[in-house]
C-alpha positions in Angstrom: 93.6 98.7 133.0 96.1 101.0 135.1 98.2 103.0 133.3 101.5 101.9 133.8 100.3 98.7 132.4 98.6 100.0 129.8 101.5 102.2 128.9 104.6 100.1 129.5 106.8 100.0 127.0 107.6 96.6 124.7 110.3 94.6 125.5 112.2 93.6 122.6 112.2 89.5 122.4 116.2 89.5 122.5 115.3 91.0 126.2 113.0 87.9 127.4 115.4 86.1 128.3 117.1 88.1 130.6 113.8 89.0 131.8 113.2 85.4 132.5 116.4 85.3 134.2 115.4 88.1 136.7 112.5 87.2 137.7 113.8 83.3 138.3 116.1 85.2 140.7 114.3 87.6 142.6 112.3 84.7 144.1 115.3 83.7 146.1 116.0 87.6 147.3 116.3 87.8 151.0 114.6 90.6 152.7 115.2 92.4 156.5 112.6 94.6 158.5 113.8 97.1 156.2 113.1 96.1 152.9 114.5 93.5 150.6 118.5 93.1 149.6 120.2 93.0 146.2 120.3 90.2 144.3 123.9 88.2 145.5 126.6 88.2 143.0 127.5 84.6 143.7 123.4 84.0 142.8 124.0 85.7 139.5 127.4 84.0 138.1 125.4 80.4 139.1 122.3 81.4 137.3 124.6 82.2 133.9 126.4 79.0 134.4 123.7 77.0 134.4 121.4 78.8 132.1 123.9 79.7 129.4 124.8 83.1 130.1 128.3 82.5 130.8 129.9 81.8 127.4 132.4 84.6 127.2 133.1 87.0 129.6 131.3 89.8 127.5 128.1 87.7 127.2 128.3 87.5 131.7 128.9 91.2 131.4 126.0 91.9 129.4 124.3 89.5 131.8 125.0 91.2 135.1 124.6 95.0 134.0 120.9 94.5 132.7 120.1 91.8 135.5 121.3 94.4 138.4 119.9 97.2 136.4 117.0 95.5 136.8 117.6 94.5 140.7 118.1 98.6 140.8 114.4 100.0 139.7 112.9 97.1 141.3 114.9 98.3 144.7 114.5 101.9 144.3 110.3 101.1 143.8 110.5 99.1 146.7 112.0 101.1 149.2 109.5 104.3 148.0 106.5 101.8 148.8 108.7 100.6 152.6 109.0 104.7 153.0 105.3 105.3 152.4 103.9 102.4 154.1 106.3 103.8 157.4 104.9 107.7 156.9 101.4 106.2 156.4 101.9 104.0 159.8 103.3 107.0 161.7 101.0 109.5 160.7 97.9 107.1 161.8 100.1 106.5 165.2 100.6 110.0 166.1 
C-alpha cells in the first residue's frame, strides 16, 4: 500500500458529506492546456440548494470554505504534477 494511503488521516463522518459533495463536483471541473479551473461559484450555491446545504447562510458558509478548501490542495497537487510532467517533457526534448 503507498504511503500516503496508508497514512491518511480519518475523516471524521460529520465530513463525508461534504466530501461527497466535492467529489460530485469536481467531475464537472473544466480544464485548459494548462491545467484544470476552480470549481465555479454558481456550481457550488446549486449543489447546496439542491442537496441541502443551503439552509442558513452559516450552514452555505461552512459549505463553500471546506468545499473550496478542498478545490485548493486538489489545485495546488495538480498544477505540481502539470509543472513536472512540462520539466520532464522539456528535459527529454532538449
Amino acid at each position: 500500500m503507498p504511503p500516503a494511503l496508508k497514512n491518511q488521516p480519518a475523516l471524521g463522518s460529520h465530513l463525508i458529506p461534504y466530501l461527497d459533495a466535492y467529489n460530485s463536483l469536481t467531475c464537472h471541473r473544466t480544464r485548459t492546456e494548462s491545467g484544470y479551473n476552480p470549481l465555479l461559484f454558481s456550481d457550488l450555491v446549486l449543489h447546496a440548494q439542491t442537496h441541502g446545504f443551503f439552509r442558513t447562510p452559516e450552514e452555505f458558509q461552512e459549505f463553500k470554505v471546506l468545499i473550496q478548501a478542498c478545490d485548493h490542495a486538489f489545485l495546488g497537487f495538480a498544477d505540481e504534477r502539470h509543472r513536472q510532467a512540462m520539466a520532464k517533457m522539456k528535459s527529454k526534448s532538449g
